[in-house]
C-alpha positions as CSV (number, residue, x, y, z in Angstrom):
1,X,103.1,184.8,36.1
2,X,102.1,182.9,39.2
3,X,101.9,178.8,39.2
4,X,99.2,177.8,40.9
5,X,99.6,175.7,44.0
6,X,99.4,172.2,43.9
7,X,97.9,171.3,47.5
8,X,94.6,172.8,48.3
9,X,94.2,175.5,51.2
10,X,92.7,174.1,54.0
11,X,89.1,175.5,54.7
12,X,88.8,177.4,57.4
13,X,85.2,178.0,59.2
14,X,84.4,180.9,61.1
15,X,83.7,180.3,65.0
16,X,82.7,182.8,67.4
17,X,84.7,184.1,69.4
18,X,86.7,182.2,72.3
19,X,85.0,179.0,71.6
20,X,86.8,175.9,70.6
21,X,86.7,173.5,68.2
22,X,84.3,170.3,68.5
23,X,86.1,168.2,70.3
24,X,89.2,170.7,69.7
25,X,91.6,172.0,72.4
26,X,92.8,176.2,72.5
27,X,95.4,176.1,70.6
28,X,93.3,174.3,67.5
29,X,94.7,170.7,67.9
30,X,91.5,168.3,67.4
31,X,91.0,165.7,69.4
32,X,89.2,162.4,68.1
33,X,87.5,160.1,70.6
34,X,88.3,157.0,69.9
35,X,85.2,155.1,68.0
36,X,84.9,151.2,68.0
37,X,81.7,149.3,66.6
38,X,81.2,145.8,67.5
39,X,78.6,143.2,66.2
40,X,77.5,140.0,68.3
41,X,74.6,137.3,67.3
42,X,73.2,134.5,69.6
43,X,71.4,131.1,69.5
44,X,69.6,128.8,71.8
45,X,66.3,126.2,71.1
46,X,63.5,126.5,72.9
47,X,62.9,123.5,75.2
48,X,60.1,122.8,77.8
49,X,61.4,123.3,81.2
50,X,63.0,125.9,81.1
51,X,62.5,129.6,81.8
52,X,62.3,132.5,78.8
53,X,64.4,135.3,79.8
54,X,65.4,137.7,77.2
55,X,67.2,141.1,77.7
56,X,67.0,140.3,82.1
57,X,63.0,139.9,81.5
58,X,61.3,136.5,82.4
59,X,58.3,135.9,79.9
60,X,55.8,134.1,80.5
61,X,56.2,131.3,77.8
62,X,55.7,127.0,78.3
63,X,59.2,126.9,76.9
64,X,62.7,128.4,77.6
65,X,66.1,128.6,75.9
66,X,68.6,126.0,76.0
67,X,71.9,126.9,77.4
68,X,74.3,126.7,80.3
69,X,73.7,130.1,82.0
70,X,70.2,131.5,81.8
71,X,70.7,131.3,77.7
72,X,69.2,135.0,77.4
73,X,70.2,134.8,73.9
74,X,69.7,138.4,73.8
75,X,71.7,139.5,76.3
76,X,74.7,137.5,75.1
77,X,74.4,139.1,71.1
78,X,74.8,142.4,73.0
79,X,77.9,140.8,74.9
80,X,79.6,139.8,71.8
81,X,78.6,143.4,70.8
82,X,80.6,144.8,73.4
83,X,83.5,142.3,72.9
84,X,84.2,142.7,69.3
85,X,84.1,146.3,69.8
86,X,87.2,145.6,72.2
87,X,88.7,143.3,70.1
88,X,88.5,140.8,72.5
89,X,87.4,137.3,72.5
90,X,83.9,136.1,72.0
91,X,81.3,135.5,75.0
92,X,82.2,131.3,74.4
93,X,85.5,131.7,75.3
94,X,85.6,134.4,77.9
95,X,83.1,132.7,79.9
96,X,82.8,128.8,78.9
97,X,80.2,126.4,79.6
98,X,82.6,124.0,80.9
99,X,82.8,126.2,84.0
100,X,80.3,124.6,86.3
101,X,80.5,128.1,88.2
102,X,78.5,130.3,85.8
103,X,75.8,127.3,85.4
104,X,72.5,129.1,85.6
105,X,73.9,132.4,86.2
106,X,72.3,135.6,84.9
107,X,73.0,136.8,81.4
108,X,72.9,140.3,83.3
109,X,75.8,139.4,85.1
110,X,77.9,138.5,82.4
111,X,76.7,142.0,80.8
112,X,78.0,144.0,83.6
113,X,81.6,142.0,83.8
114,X,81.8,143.2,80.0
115,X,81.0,146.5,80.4
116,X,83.3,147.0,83.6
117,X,86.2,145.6,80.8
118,X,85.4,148.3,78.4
119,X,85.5,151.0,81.1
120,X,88.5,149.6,82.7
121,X,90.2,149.9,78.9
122,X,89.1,153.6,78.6
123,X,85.7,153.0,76.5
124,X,82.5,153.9,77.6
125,X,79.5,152.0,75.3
126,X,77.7,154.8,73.4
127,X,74.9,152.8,72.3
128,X,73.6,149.7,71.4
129,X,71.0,148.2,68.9
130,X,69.8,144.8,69.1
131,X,67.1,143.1,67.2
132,X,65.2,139.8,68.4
133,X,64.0,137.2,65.8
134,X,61.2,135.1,67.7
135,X,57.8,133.3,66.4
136,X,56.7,133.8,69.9
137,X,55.9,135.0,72.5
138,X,54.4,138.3,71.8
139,X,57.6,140.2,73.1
140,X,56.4,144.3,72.1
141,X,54.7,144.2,75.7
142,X,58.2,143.1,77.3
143,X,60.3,145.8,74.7
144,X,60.6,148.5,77.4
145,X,61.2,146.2,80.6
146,X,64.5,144.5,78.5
147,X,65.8,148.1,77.5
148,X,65.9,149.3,81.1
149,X,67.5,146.0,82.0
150,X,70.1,146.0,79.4
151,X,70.5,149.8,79.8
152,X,71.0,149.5,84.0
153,X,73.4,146.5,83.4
154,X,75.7,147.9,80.7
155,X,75.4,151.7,83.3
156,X,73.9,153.9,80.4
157,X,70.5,155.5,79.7
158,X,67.7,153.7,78.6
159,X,67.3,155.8,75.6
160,X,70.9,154.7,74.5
161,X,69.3,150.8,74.1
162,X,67.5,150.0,71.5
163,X,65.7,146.4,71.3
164,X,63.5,145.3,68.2
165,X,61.6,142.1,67.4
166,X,60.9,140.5,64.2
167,X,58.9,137.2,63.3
168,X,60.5,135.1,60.8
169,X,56.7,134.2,59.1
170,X,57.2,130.7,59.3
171,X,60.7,130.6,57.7
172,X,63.3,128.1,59.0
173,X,64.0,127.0,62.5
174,X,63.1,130.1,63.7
175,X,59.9,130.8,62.1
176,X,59.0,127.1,63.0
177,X,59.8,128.0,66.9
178,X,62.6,126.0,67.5
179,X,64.1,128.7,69.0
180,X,65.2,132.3,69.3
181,X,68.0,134.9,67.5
182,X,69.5,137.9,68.6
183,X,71.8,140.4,67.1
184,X,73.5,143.2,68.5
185,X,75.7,146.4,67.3
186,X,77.6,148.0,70.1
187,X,79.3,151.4,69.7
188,X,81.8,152.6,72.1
189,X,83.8,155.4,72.5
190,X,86.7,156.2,74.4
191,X,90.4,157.6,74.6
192,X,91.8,160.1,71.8
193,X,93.8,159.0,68.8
């Protein structure tokens, strides 16, 4: 009498012929890319003065964000997106407001320093999902204009950006218009492991 054997068989599924393996070598050996998901939220009030840019898009608006650099509060979620998914440190302390240098600068900028850190670490950004929480403006007409932005200055398709807005309906600092939220999720990919 035969005992039965305590560890499974491994299930095998048929390929066709001469073809690999998703993400598999010749020989069999898988190869898993390296996955990394980051999350990154971002802050500033609205003040008269100042210029509303969100995602690189200037929108029409009688008040801006507060901030040291342009205070595109969307572009820096998807910063801290990017970031976390590096395990690195947050936007505050990789670029800080006490340097007078990056006063005013474009949020953009600071986008494409952060992707050119993932790339030069192996990781290319997969995708990213944002979401804006804003009373107003309007910002569905300016939806597309930010994805193409955010998309050009992070070097990936369009179609791999995705940026939502929500109204708060009156609830807290937000829904009263005292200024605007962003959160992202980045996912990159890169290396094997």
């Amino acid at each position: 009498m035969r005992k039965p054997n305590p560890r499974p068989r491994p299930v095998r599924r048929a390929r066709a012929a001469g073809s690999r393996p998703a993400g598999g070598t010749a020989r069999g050996t898988v190869v898993r890319p390296r996955l990394r998901v980051g999350c990154g939220a971002d802050v500033h009030a609205l003040r008269p003065g100042r210029r509303l840019v969100l995602g690189g898009v200037e929108i029409p608006h009688p008040r801006g964000l507060s901030g040291h650099s342009d205070a595109d509060v969307l572009s820096h979620a998807v910063c801290d997106a990017v970031l976390g998914a590096l395990g690195l440190e947050d936007m505050g302390t990789r670029f800080p407001d006490s340097d007078e240098g990056l006063r005013g600068r474009s949020s953009l900028w600071f986008l494409e320093e952060v992707a050119r850190e993932a790339r030069s670490r192996g990781f290319e950004i997969v995708n990213v999902d944002a979401v804006i929480l804003a009373e107003a403006p309007r910002l569905q007409p300016h939806i597309q204009a930010m994805r193409q932005a955010l998309a050009a200055a992070l070097g990936v398709a369009a179609d791999s950006v995705s940026v939502k807005a929500k109204r708060l309906e009156g609830l807290g600092a937000i829904g009263r218009q005292e200024g605007i939220m962003a959160q992202a999720v980045a996912l990159l990919a890169g290396g094997t492991g």
